[in-house]
N, C-alpha and C positions, 0 to 999 in steps of 0.2 A: 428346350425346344417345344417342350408343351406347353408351357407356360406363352410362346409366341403364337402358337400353333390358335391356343383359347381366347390370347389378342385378337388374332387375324378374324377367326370366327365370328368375337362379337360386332366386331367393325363390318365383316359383311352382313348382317345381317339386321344393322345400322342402316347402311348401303340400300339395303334391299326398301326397307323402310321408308326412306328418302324418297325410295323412286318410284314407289306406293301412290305417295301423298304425292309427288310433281305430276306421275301420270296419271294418277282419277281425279284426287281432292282439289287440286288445284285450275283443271280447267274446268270442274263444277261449278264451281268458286267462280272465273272468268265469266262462264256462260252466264250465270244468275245476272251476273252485275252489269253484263254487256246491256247498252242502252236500245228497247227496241222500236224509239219512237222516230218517225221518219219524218222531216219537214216537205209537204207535197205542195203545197198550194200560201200564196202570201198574196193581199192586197193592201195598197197603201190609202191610207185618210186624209183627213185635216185631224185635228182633234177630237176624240172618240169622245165621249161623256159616258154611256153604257152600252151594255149588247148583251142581247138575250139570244136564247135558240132554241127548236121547235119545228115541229113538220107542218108548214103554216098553209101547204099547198096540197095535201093531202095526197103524197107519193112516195110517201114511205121513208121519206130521205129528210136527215136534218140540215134544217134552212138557218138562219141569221135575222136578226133584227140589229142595224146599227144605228146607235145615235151621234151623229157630227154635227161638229158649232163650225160653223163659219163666219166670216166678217169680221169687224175689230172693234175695240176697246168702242162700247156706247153704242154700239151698233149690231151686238152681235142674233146671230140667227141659225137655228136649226135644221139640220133636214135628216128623217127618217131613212132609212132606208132599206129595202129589203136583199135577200142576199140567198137564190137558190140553189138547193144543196145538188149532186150530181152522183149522190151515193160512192162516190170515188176519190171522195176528199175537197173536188174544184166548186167553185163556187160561179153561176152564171153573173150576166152584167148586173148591175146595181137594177132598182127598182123603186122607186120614190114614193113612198108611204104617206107622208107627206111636210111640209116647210113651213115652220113657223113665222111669221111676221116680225122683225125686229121693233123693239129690243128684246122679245119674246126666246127665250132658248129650253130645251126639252133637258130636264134634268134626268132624271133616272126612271128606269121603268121594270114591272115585272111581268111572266108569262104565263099564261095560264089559262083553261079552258073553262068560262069565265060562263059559256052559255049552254052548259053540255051538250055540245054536237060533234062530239069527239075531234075538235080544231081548234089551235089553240090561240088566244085573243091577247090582249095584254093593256095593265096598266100603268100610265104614264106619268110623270110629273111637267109641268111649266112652272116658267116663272121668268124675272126680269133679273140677268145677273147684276149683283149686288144692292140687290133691294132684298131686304131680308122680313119685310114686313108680313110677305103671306107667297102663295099659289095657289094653285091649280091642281087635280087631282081629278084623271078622266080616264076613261073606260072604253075602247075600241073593239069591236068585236068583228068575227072574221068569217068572210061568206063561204068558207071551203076551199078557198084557189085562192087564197091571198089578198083580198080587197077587203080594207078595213074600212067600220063605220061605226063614229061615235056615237055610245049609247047613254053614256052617263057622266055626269062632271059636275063637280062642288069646288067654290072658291072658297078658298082655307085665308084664317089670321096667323096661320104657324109655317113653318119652313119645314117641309118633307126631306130629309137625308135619307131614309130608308123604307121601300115597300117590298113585301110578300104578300104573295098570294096562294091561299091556303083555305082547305076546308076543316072551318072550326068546330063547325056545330052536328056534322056528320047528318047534311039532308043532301048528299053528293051536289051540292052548291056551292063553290070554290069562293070565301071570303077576303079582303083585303084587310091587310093589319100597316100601319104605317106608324113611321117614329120621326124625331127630329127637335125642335124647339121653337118656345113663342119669344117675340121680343116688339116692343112697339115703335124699334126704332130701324132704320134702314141701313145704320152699321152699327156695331157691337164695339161699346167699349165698359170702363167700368161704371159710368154712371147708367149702363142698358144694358144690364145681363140676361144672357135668355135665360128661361126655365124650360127642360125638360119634357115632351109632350109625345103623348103613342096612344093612335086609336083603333079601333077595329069596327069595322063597316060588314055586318052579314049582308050576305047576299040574297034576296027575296023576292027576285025578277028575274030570273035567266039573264043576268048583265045588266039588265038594262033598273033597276032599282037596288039601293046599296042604304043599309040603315045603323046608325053608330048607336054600337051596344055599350063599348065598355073606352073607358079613356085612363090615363095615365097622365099624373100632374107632379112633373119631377120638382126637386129643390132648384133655387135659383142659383144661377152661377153653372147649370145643367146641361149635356147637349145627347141627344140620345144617337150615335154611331152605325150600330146596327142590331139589326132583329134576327135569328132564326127560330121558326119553327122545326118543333120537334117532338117527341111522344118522352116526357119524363117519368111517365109510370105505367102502368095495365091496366086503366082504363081503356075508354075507345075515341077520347079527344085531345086533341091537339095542343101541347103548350107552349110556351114562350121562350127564349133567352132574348133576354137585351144587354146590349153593349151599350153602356153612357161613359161620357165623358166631362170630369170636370174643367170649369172654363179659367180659373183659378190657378189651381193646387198643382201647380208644374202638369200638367197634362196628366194627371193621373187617371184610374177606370175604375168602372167597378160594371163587375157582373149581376142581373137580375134575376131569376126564374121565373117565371109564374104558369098555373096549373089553370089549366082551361076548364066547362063545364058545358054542359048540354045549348046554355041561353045566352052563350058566347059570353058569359064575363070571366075576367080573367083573374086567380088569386093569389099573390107575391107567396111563394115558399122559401126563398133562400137569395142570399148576398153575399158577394166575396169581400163585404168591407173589412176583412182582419186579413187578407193578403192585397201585399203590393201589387201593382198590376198598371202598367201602361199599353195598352193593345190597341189597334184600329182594325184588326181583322177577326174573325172566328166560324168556323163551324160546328157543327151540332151533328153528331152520329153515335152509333153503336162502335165504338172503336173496339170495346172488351168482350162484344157478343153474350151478352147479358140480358138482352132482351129490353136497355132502356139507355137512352141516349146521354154521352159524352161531351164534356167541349175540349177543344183545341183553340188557343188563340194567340196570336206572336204577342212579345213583348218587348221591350227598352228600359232597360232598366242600370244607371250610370252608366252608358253608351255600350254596356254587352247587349248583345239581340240573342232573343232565345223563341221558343214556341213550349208552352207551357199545355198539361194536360191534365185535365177538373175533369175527374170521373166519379160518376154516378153511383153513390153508395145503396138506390136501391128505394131511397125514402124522400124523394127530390132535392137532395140535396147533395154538393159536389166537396169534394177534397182535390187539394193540388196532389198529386200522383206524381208530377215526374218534371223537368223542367231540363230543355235540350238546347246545348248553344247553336244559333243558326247565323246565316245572313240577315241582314236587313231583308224583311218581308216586307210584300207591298199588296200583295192578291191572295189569297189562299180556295182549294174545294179539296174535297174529298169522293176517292169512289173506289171499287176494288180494283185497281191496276190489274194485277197479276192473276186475278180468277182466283183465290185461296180462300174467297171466301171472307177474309178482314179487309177493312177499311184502309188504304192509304190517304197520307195526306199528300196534296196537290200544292207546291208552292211557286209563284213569280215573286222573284224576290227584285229588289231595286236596283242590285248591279246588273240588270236584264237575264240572268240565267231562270232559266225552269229546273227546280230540284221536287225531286216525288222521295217520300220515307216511307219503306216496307213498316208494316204492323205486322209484329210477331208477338202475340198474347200481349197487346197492349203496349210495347213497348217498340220504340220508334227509332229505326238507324237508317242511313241514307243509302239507295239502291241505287238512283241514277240523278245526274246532274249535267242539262245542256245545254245549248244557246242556241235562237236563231240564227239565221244565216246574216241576217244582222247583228254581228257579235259587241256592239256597243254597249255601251257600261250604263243605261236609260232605263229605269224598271219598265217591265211585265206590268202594264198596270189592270188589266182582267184574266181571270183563268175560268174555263170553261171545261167540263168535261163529259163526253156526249160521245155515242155509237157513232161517229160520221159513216162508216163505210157500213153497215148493217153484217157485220161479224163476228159478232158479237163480245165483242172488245171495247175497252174503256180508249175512247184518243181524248186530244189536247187540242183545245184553240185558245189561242191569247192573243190579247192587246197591247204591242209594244211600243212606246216611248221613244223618240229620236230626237234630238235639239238641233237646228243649226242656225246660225245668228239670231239666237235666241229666239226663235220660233218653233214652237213643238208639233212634230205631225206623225200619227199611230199608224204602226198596221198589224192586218193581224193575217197570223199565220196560223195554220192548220198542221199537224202532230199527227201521222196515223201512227198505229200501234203494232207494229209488225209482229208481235208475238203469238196473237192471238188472232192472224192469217193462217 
């Protein structure tokens, strides 16, 4: 009888245990995970090309910059447009910045307060789709209420795929760095391969004068993807990652560094050429709170997808840390989700879902995973992450992908972040 009596006992107290963990551990567990981003606001496009955002009207509230192509094959044509924020997630009518002339289309652009008047201006790309022989690279600045006026512009022999705007040289005069490749031909095949090309323009006129310090002359067969700016050491200037791509070698990547200095030239410290690497995405942050910046960047590699992570050993130079199976990424940003103080990564991946991964001491697992109200399988192909409501809360705006008889038309939706109401 004692011997059931010592059964019964350890079983309740088994029991008791159980019901421990169902009633605290477990809806802690639910709460963390529950998703707390709300879709408030969605506008539909033609085809997006880029978008930035910015309080471009000086009310406190973040606005939009959208870039849409309109018109068809040989014809086609741009229009700008502006997009006012309403502090509550809505966004007022459109605003038209302004329309390019066909065959003329607005490639990609970046934001930035370009003439220090605490407003913020941005720089743009042109060019003729599918002429790959050169563009345009021009400079809008902005009167305080949203009316832009071109202040500077250089016709380029190279194709721009990638601009930041950034203060290099630390005279608080925000400089432009841009990447891409040169090719002397108007399509790319093997007998016209581009090479590799990234310049940096300081800035030495409040906008309105831009002077090329330092250039970058990749190997042929090159395409340079993308750029961040970032802080690689403790100094007090600005360094580089670039993203290139070979035009060859099954699409493979390779990672760049380089260490900025006072007279904006920029110095190569490090290369991932002894790891594999397929990526068309990345960001650049403090993921480990060390004091010096990280990369994050998805990759493909024999058709597994993953998001990979080169941390900063301290001396500008990265080691692979850690490598996590994901969806096909299409968009990536980073910011602190959750207020803890680390870094999340932000992802739109290509079957149109939005997944965010908590950072807990540098190490990356998935908190939440949603979709637009447009639950179609068409990537996210921008992510944004930005105070909309002034709550100070990280939300979400992205640019979504739809097809119908083979014609693709964006929109983008707004994310607030109910958590941190």
């Amino acid at each position: 009888m004692k011997k059931y009596k010592k059964k019964l006992g350890l079983v309740g107290v088994i029991l008791v245990f159980v019901i421990i963990i169902c009633v605290i551990v477990l809806p802690q567990s639910q709460k963390q995970q529950k998703n707390p981003f709300q879709e408030v606001w969605k506008h539909k496009f033609g085809y997006i090309r880029d978008m930035g955002s910015g309080d471009f009207n000086n009310d406190g509230f973040v606005d939009l910059i959208v870039v849409e192509r309109k018109g068809t094959i040989g014809n086609y044509y741009s229009i700008l447009h502006l997009l006012l924020g309403n502090g509550k997630g809505a966004y007022a009518a459109l605003k038209t910045i302004l329309t390019t002339e066909p065959p003329k289309v607005i490639g990609i652009l970046s934001v930035g307060d370009l003439n220090r008047d605490s407003t913020p201006d941005f720089a743009m790309v042109t060019g003729e789709k599918g002429n790959l022989a050169g563009c345009n690279l021009t400079v809008f600045l902005n009167d305080g209420v949203g009316n832009f006026t071109k202040a500077w512009s250089i016709e380029t022999d190279y194709i721009i795929t990638t601009i930041v705007i950034s203060d290099f040289n630390e005279d608080c005069l925000p400089d432009i760095i841009v990447g891409g490749f040169i090719t002397n031909a108007k399509n790319l095949g093997k007998e016209k391969m581009p090479s590799g090309r990234a310049y940096l323009f300081l800035n030495n006129g409040n906008g309105t004068v831009f002077t090329k310090t330092w250039e970058y002359k990749g190997n042929e067969g090159e395409i340079i993807e993308g750029i961040c700016v970032a802080k690689l050491n403790d100094d007090n200037f600005k360094d580089v990652i670039m993203l290139t791509e070979s035009w060859e070698a099954n699409s493979t990547t390779k990672l760049i560094a380089f260490l900025g200095t006072k007279e904006g030239i920029l110095a190569k410290s490090w290369d991932s050429n002894n790891i594999y690497l397929s990526a068309r995405h990345m960001v650049a942050e403090d993921f480990d709170s060390d004091g010096d910046a990280d990369i994050i960047t998805d990759n493909l590699e024999r058709n597994e997808n993953s998001v990979m992570f080169f941390q900063n050993d301290g001396s500008e130079h990265f080691k692979m840390a850690s490598k996590r199976p994901m969806e096909l990424v299409f968009s990536m940003d980073a910011a602190d989700i959750d207020s803890d103080g680390n870094m999340e990564l932000v992802l739109g991946n290509w079957d149109g879902s939005i997944e965010i991964l908590s950072n807990y001491n540098a190490s990356f697992e998935q908190a939440w995973k949603f979709r637009p109200s447009d639950s179609s399988k068409y990537p996210i192909r921008k992510i944004i992450t930005a105070d909309v409501n002034n709550d100070q809360g990280v939300d979400i705006i992205v640019v979504k992908a739809f097809v119908n008889e083979g014609k693709e038309t964006n929109t983008v939706y707004i994310f607030l972040n109910n958590a941190s109401g």
